[in-house]
C-alpha positions in Angstrom: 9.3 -1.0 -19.8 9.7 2.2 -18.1 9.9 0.4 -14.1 12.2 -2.1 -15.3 14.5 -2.8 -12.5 12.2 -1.6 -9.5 11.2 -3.6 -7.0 7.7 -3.1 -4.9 6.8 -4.4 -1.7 2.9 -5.6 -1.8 1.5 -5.8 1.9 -0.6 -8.9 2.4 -2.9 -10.5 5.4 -5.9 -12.3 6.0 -9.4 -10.7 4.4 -7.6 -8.2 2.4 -9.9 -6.7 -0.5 -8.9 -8.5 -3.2 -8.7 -6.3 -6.1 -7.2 -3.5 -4.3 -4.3 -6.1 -3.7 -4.3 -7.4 -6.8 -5.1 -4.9 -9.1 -1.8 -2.9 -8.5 0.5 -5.9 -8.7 -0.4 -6.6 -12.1 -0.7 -3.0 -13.2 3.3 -2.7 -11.9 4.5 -6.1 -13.7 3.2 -4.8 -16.5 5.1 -1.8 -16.6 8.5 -4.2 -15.8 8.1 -3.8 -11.8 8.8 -7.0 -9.2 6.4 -7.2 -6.9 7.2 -9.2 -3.8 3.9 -10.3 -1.4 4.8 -9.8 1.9 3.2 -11.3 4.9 3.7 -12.4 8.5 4.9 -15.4 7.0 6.4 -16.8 3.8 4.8 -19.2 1.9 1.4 -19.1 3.5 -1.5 -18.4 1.7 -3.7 -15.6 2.7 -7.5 -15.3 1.2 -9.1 -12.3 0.5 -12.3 -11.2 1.2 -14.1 -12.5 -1.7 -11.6 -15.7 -1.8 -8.8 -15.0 -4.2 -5.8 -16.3 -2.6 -2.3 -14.3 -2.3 0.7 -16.6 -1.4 3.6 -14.7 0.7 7.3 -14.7 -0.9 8.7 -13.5 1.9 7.6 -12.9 5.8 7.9 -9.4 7.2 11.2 -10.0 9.0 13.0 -11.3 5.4 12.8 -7.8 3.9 14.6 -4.4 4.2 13.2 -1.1 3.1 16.8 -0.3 1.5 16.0 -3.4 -0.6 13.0 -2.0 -2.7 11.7 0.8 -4.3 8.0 1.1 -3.0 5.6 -0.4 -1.1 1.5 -0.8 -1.5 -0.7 -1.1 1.4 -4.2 -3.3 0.3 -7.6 -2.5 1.7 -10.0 -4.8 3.4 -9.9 -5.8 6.8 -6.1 -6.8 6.2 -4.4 -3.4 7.1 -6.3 -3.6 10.4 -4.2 -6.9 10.8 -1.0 -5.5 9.6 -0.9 -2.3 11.6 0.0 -4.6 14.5 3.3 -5.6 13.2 6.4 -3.5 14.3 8.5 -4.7 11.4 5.6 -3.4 8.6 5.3 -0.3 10.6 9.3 0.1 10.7 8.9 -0.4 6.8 6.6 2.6 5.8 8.1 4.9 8.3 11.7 3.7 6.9 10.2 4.2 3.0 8.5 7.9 4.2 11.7 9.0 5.6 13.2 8.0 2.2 10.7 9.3 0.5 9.7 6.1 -1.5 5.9 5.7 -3.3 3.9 4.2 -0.4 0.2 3.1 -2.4 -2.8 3.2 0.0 -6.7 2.5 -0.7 -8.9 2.1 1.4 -8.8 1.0 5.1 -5.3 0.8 4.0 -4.8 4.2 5.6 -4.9 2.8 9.2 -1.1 1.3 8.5 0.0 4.6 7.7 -2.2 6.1 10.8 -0.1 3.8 12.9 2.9 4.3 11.6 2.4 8.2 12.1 3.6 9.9 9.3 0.1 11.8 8.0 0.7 14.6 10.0 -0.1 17.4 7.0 -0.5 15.1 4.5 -3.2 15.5 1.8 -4.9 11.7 1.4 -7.9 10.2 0.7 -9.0 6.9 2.1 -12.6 5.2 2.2 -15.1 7.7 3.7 -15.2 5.4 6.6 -11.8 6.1 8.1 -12.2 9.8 7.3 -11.9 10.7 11.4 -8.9 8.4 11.7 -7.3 10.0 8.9 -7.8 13.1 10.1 -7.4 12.6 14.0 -3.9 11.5 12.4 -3.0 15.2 11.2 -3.8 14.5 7.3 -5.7 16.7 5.1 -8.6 14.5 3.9 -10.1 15.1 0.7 -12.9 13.5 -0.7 -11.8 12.7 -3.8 -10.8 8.9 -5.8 -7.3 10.0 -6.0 -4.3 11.9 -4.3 -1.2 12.1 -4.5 1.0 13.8 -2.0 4.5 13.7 -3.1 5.6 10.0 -2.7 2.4 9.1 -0.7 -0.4 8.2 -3.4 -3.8 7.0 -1.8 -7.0 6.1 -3.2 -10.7 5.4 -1.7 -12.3 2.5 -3.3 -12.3 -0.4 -6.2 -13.4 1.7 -8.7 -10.7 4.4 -8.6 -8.3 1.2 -8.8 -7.6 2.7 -12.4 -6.5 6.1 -11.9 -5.2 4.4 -8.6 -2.6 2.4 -10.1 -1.5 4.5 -12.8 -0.8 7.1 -10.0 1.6 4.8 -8.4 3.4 3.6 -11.4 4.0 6.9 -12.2 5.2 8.1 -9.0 7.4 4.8 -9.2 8.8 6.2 -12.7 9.6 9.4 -11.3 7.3 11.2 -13.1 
């Protein structure tokens, strides 16, 4: 399987969208990935909007950047939640700098609004957060996918497809 080895980070907190959580977790263990939930704390159960729970592995202090090879950022009214934290801000500015796949749909483009690195970076998000993206410095285009370099972002459920094949290849390398 051609992420065999890899290890991903998937964001999770309260009222996050459940597929756009889910969804990319099971497309990268299918392709060989790890996928470790990550929340504010480890163990707990988190419910999504529509009530599919996501239990934590680890809490946001327990993991280093350095540790894993990407990191996907759900929708819903989670990343609104986990924008707040310093240590999951200090994680996608530490996987930017190292130019590591950061996954985005969504509202999930608020995290990466906080953590300030969209200055001239082509992205997409849900038409909703459009301003915020842009007010941000990214180039917004209104399309289901994009992928800029290591930052892949997506807008809704239903470009969860092209979505997560995006990031698993950008995991691959390809």
């Amino acid at each position: 399987m051609r992420l065999s080895g890899k290890k991903v980070i998937a964001l999770v907190d309260e009222d996050f969208e459940d597929l756009e959580l889910w969804y990319p977790i099971y497309r990268a263990r299918e392709e060989g990935a790890i996928v470790h939930l990550v929340g504010s704390e480890k163990g707990k159960t988190y419910m999504g909007k529509y009530g599919v729970p996501a239990t934590s592995d680890y809490a946001y202090e327990e993991v280093e950047s350095s540790d894993y090879d990407a990191i996907l950022v759900p929708g819903g009214w989670a990343p609104d939640k986990l924008r707040r934290y310093g240590k999951v801000i200090s994680l996608i500015q530490e996987m930017n700098k190292a130019k590591k796949p950061i996954g985005q749909i969504c509202h999930a483009g608020w995290v990466l609004i906080s953590a300030k690195i969209l200055s001239g970076v082509t992205v997409t998000s849900t038409p909703g957060i459009r301003d915020d993206m842009e007010n941000a410095g990214a180039i917004w285009k209104d399309e289901s996918v994009v992928v800029d370099g290591h930052i892949i972002s997506a807008q809704r459920p239903p470009d969860l497809p092209p979505y997560g094949k995006a990031f698993c290849d950008a995991l691959a390398g390809k």
